[in-house]
PyMOL Python script that loads the backbone (N, CA, C, O; Angstrom):
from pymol import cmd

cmd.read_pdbstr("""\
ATOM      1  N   UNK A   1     -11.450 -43.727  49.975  1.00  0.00           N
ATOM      2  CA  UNK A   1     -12.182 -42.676  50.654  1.00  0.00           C
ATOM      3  C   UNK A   1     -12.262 -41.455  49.732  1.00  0.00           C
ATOM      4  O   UNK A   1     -11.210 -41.108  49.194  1.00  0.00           O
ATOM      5  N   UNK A   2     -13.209 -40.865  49.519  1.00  0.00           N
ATOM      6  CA  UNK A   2     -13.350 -39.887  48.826  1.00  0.00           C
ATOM      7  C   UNK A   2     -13.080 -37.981  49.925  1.00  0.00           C
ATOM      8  O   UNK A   2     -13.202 -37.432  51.020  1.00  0.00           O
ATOM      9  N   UNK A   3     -12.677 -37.809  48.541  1.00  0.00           N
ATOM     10  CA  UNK A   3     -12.161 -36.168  48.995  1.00  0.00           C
ATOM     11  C   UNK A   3     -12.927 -35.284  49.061  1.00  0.00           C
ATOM     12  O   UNK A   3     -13.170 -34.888  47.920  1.00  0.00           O
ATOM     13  N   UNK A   4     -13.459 -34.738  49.802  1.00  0.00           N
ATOM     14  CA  UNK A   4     -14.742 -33.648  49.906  1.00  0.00           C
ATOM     15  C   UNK A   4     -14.138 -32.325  49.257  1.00  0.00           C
ATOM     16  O   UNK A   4     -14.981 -31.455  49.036  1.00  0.00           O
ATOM     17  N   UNK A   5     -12.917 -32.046  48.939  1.00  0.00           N
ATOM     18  CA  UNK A   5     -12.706 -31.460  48.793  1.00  0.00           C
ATOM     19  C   UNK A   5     -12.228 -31.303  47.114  1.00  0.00           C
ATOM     20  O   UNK A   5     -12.069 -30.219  46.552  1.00  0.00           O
ATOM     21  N   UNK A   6     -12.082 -32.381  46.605  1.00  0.00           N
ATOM     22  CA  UNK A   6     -12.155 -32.833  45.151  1.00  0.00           C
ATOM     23  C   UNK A   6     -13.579 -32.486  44.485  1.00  0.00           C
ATOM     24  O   UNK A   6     -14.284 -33.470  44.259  1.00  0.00           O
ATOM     25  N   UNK A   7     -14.017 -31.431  44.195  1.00  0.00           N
ATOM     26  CA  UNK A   7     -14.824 -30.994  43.269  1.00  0.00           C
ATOM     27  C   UNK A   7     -14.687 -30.280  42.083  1.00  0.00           C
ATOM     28  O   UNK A   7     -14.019 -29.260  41.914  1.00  0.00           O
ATOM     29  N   UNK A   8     -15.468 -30.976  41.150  1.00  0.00           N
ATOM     30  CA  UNK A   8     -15.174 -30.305  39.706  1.00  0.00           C
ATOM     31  C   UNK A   8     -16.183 -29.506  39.295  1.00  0.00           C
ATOM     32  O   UNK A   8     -17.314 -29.960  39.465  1.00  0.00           O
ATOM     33  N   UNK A   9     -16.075 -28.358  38.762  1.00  0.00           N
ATOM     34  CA  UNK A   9     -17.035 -27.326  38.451  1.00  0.00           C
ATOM     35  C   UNK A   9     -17.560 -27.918  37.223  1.00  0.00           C
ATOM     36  O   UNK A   9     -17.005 -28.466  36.270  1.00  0.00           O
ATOM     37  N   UNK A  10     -19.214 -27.569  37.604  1.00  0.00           N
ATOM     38  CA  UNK A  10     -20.029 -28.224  36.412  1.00  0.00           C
ATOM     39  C   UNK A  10     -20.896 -27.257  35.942  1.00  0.00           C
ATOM     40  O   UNK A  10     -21.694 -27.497  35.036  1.00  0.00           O
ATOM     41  N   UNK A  11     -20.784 -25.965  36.595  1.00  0.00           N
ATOM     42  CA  UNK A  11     -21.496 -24.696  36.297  1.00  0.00           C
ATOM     43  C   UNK A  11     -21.344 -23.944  35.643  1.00  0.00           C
ATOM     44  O   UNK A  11     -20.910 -22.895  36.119  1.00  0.00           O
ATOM     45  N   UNK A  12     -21.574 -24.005  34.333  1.00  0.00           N
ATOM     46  CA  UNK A  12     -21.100 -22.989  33.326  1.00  0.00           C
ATOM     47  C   UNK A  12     -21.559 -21.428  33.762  1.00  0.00           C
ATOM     48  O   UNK A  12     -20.812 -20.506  33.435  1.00  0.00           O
ATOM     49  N   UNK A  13     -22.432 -21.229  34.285  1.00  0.00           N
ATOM     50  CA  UNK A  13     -22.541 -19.775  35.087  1.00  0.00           C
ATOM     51  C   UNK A  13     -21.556 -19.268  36.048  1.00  0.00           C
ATOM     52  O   UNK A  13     -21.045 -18.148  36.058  1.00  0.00           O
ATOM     53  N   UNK A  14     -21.382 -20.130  36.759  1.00  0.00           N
ATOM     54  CA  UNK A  14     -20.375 -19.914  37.921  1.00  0.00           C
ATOM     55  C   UNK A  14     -19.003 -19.711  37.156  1.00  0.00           C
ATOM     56  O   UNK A  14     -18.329 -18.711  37.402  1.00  0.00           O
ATOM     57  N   UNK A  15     -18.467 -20.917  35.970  1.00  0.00           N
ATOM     58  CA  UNK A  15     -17.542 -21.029  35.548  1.00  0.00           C
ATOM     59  C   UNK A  15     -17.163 -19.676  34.802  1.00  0.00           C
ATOM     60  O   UNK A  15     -15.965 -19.395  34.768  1.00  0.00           O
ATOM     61  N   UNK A  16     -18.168 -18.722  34.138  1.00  0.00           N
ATOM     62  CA  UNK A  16     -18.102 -17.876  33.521  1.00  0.00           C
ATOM     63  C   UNK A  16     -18.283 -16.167  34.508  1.00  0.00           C
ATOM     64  O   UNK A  16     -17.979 -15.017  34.191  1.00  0.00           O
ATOM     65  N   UNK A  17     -18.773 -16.625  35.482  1.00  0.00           N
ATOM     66  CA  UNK A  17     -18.087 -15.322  36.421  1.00  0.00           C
ATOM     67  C   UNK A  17     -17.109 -15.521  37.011  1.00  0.00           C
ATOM     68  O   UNK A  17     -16.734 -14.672  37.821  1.00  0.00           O
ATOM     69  N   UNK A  18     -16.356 -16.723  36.805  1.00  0.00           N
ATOM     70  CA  UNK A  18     -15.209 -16.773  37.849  1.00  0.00           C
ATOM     71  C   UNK A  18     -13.649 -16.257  36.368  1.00  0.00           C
ATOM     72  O   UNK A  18     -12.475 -16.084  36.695  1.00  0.00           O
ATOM     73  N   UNK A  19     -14.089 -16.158  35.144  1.00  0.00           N
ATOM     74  CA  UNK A  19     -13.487 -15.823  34.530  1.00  0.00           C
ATOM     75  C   UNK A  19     -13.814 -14.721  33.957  1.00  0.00           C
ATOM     76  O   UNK A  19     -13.158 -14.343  32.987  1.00  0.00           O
ATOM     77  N   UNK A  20     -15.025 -13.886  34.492  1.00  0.00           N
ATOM     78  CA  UNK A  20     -14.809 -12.299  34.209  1.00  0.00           C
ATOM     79  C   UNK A  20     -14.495 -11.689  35.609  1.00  0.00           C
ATOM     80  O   UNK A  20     -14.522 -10.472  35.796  1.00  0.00           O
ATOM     81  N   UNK A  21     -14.156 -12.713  36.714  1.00  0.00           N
ATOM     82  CA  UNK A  21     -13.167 -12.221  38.182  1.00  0.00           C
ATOM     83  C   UNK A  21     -12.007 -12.033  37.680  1.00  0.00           C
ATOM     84  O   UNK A  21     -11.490 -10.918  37.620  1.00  0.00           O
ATOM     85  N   UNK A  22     -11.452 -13.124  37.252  1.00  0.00           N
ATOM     86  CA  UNK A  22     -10.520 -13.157  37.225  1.00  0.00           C
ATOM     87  C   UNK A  22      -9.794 -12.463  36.169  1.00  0.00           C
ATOM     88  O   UNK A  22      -8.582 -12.614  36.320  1.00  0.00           O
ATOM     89  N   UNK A  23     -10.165 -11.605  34.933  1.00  0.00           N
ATOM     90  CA  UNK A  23     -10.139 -10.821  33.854  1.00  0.00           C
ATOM     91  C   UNK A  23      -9.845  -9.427  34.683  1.00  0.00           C
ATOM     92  O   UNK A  23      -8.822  -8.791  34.939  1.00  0.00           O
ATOM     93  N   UNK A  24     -11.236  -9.267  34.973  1.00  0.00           N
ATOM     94  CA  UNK A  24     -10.860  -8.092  35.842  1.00  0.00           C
ATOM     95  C   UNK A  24      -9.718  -7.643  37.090  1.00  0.00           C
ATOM     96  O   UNK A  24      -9.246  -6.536  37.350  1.00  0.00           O
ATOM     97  N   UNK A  25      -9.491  -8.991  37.734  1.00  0.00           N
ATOM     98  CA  UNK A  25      -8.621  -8.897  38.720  1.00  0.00           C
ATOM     99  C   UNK A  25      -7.373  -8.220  37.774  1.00  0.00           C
ATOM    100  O   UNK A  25      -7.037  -7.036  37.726  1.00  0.00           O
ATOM    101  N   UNK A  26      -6.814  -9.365  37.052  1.00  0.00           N
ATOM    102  CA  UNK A  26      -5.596  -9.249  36.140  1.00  0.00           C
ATOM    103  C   UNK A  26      -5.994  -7.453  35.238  1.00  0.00           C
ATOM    104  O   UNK A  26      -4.948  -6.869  34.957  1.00  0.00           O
ATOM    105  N   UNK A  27      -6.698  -7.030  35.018  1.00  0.00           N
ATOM    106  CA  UNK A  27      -6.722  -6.146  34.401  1.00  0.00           C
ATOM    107  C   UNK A  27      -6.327  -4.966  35.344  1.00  0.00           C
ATOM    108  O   UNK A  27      -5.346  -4.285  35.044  1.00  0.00           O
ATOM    109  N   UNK A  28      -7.062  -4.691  36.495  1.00  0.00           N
ATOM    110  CA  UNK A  28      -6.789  -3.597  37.901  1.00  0.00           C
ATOM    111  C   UNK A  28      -5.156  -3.975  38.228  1.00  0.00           C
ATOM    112  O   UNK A  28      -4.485  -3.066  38.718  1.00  0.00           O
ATOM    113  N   UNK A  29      -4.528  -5.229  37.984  1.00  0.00           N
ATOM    114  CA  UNK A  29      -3.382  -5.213  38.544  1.00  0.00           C
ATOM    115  C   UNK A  29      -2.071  -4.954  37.594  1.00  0.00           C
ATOM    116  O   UNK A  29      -0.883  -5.223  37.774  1.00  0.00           O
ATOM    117  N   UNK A  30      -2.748  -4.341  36.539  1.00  0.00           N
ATOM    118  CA  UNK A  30      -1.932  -4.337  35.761  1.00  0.00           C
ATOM    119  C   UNK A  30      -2.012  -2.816  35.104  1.00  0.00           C
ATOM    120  O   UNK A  30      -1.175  -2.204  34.440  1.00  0.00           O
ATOM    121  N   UNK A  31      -3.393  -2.427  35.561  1.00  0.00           N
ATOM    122  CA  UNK A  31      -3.447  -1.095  35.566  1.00  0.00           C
ATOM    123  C   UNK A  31      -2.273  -0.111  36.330  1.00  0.00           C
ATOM    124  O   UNK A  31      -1.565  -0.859  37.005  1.00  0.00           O
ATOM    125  N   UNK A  32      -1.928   0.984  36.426  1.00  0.00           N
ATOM    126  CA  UNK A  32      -1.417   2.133  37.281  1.00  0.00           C
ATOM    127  C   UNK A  32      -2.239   3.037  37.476  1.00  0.00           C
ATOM    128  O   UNK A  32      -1.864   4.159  37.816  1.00  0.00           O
ATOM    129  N   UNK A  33      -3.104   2.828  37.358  1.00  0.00           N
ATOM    130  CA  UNK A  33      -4.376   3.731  37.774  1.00  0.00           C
ATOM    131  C   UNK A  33      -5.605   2.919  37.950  1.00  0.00           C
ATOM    132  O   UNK A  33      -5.726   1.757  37.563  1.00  0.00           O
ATOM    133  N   UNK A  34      -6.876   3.904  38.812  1.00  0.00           N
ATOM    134  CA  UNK A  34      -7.914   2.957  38.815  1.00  0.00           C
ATOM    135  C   UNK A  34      -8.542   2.752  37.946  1.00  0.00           C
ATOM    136  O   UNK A  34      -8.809   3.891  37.563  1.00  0.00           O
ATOM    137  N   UNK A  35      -9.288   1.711  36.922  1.00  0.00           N
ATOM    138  CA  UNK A  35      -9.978   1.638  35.707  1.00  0.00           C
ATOM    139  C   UNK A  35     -11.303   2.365  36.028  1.00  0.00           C
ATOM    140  O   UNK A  35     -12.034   2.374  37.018  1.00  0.00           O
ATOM    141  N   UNK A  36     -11.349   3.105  34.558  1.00  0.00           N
ATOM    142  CA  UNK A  36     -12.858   4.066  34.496  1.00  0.00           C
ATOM    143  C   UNK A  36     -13.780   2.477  34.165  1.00  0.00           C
ATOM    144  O   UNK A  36     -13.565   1.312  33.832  1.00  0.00           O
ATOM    145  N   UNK A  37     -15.317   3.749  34.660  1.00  0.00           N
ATOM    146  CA  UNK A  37     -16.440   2.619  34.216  1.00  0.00           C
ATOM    147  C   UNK A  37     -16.130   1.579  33.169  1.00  0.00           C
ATOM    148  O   UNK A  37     -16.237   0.353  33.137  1.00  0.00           O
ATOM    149  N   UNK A  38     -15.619   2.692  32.149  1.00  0.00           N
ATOM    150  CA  UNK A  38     -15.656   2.445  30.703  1.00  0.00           C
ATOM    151  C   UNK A  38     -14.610   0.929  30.501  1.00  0.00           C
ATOM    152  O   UNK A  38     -14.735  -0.257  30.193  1.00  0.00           O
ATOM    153  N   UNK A  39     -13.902   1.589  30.775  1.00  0.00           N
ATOM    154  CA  UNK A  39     -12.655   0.087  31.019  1.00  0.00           C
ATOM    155  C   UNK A  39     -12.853  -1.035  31.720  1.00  0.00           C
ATOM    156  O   UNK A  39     -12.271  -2.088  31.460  1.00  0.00           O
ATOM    157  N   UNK A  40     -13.769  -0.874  32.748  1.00  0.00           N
ATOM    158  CA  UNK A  40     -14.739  -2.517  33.297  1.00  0.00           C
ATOM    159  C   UNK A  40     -15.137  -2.642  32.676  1.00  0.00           C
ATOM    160  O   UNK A  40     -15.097  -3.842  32.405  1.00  0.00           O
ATOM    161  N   UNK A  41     -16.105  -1.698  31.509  1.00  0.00           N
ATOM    162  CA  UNK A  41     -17.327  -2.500  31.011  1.00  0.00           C
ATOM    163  C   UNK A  41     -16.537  -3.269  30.228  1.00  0.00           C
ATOM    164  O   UNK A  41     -16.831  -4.452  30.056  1.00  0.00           O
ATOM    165  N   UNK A  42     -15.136  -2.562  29.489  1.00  0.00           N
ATOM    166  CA  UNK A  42     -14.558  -3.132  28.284  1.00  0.00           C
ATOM    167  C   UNK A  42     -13.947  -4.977  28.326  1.00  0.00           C
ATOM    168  O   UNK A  42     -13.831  -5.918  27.542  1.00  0.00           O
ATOM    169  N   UNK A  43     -13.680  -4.646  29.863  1.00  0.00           N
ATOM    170  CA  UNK A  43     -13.098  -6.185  30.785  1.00  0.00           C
ATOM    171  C   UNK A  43     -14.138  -7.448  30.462  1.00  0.00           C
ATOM    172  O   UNK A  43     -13.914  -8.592  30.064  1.00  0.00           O
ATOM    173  N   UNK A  44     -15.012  -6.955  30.704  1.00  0.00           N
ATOM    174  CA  UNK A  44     -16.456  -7.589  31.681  1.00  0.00           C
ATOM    175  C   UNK A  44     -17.302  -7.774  30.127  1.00  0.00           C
ATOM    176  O   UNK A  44     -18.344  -8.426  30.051  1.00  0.00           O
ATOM    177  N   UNK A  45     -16.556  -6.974  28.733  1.00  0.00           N
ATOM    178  CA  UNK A  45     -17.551  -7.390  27.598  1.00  0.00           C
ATOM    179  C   UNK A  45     -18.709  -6.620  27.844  1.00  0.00           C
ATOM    180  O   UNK A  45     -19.737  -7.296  27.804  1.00  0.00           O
ATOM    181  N   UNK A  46     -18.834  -5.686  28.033  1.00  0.00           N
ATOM    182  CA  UNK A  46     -20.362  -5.257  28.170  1.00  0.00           C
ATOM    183  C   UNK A  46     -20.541  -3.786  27.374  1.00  0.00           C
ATOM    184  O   UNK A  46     -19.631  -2.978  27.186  1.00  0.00           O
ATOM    185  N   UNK A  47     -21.557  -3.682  27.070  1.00  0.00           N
ATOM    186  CA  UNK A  47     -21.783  -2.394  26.431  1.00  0.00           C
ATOM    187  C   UNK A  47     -21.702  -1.397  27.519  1.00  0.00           C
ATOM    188  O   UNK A  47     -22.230  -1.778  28.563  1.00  0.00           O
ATOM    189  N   UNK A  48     -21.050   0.063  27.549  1.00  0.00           N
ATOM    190  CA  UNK A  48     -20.524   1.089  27.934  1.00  0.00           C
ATOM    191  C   UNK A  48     -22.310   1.494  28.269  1.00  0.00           C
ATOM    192  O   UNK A  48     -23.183   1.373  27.410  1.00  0.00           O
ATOM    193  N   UNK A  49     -22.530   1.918  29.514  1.00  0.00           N
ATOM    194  CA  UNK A  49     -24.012   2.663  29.739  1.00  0.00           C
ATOM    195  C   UNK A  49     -23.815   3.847  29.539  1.00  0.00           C
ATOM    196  O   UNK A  49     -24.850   4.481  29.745  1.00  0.00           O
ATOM    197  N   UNK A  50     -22.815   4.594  29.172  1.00  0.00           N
ATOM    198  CA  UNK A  50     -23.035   5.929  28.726  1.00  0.00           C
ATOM    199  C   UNK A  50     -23.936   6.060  27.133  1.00  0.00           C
ATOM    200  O   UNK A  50     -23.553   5.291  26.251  1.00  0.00           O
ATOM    201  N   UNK A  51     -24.806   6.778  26.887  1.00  0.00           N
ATOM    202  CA  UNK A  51     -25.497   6.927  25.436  1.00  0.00           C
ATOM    203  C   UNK A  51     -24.436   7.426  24.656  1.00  0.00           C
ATOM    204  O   UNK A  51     -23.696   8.359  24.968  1.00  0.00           O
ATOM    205  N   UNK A  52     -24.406   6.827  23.736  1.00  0.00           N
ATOM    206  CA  UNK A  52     -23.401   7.621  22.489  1.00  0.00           C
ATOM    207  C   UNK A  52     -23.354   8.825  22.422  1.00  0.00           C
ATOM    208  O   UNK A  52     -24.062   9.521  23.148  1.00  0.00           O
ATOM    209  N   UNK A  53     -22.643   9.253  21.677  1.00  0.00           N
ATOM    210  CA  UNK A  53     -22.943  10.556  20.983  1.00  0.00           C
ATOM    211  C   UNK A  53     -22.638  10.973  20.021  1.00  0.00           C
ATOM    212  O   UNK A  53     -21.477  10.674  19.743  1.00  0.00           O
ATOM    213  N   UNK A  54     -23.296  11.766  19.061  1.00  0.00           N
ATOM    214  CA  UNK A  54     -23.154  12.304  17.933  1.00  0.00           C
ATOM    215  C   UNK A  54     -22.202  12.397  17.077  1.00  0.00           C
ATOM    216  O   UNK A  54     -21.749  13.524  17.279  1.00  0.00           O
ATOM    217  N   UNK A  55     -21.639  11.942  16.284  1.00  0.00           N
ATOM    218  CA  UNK A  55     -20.702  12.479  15.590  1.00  0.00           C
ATOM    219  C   UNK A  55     -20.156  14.087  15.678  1.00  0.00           C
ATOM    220  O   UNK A  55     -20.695  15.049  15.131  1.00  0.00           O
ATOM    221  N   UNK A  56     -19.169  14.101  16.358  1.00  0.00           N
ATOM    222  CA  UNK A  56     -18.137  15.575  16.153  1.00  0.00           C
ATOM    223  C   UNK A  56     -18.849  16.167  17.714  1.00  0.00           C
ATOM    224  O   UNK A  56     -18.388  17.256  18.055  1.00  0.00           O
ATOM    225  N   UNK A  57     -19.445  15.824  18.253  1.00  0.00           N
ATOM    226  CA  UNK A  57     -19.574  15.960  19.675  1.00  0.00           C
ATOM    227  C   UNK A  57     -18.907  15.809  20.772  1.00  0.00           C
ATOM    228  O   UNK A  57     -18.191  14.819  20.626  1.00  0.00           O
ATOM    229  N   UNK A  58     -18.760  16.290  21.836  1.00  0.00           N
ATOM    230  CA  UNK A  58     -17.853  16.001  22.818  1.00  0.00           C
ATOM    231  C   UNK A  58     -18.793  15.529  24.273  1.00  0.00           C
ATOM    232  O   UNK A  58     -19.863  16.083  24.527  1.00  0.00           O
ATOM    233  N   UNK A  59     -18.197  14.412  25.169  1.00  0.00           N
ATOM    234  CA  UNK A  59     -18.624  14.838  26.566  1.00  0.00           C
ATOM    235  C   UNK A  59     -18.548  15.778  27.287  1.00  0.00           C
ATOM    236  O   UNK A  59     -17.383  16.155  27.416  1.00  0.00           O
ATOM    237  N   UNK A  60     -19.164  16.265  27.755  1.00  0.00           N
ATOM    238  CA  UNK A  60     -18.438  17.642  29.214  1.00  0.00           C
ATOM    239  C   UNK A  60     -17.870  16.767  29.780  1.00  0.00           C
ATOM    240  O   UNK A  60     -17.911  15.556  29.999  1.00  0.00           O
ATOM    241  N   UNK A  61     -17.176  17.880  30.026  1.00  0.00           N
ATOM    242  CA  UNK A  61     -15.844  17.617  31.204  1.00  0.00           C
ATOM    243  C   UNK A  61     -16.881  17.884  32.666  1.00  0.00           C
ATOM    244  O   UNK A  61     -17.689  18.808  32.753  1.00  0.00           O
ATOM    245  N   UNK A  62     -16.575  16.625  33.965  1.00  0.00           N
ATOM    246  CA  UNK A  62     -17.261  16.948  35.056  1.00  0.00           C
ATOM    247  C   UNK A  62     -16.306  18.737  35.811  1.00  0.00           C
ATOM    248  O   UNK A  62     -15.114  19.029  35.896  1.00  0.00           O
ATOM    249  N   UNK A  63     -17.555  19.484  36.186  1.00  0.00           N
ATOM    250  CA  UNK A  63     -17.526  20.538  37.502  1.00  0.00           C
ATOM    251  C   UNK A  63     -16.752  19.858  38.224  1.00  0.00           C
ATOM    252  O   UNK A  63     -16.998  18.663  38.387  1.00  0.00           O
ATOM    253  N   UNK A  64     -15.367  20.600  38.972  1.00  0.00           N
ATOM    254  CA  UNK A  64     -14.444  20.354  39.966  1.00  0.00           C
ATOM    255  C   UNK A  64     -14.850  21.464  40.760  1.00  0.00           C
ATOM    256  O   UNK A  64     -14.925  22.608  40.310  1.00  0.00           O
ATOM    257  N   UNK A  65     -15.160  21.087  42.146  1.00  0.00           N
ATOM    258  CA  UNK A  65     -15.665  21.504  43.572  1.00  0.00           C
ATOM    259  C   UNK A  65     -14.169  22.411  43.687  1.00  0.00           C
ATOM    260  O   UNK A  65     -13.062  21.900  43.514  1.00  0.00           O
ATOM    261  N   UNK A  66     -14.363  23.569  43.949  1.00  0.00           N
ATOM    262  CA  UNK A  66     -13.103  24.544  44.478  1.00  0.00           C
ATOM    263  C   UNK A  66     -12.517  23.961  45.907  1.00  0.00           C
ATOM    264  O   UNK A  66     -11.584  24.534  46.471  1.00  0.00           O
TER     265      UNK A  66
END
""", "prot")
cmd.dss("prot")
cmd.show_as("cartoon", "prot")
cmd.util.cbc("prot")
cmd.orient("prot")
């Protein structure tokens, strides 16, 4: 009798988000803080959507609401 529940993944798409889940999971749990954008993208392999910037340039710092 066969196992309905015996399935083998044949989806290399599927197979490959279930291992940037699971990257990320392990990464947040190992964090002590919550990860910035920047640090998913770094998880997840992806280029940072912030635009570069310039050499010897800085980001602003975000406005804090009084």
């Amino acid at each position: 009798m066969d196992d309905q529940f015996d399935v083998s993944l044949e989806d290399d798409e599927l197979l490959d988000e279930v291992e940037l889940t699971a990257n990320l999971m392990v990464a947040a749990n190992q964090a002590e803080r919550h990860l910035t954008t920047a640090e998913i993208d770094d998880v997840l392999g992806i280029a940072s959507r912030s635009p570069a910037l310039s050499p010897g340039t800085e980001r602003p710092t975000p406005a804090r609401s009084a």
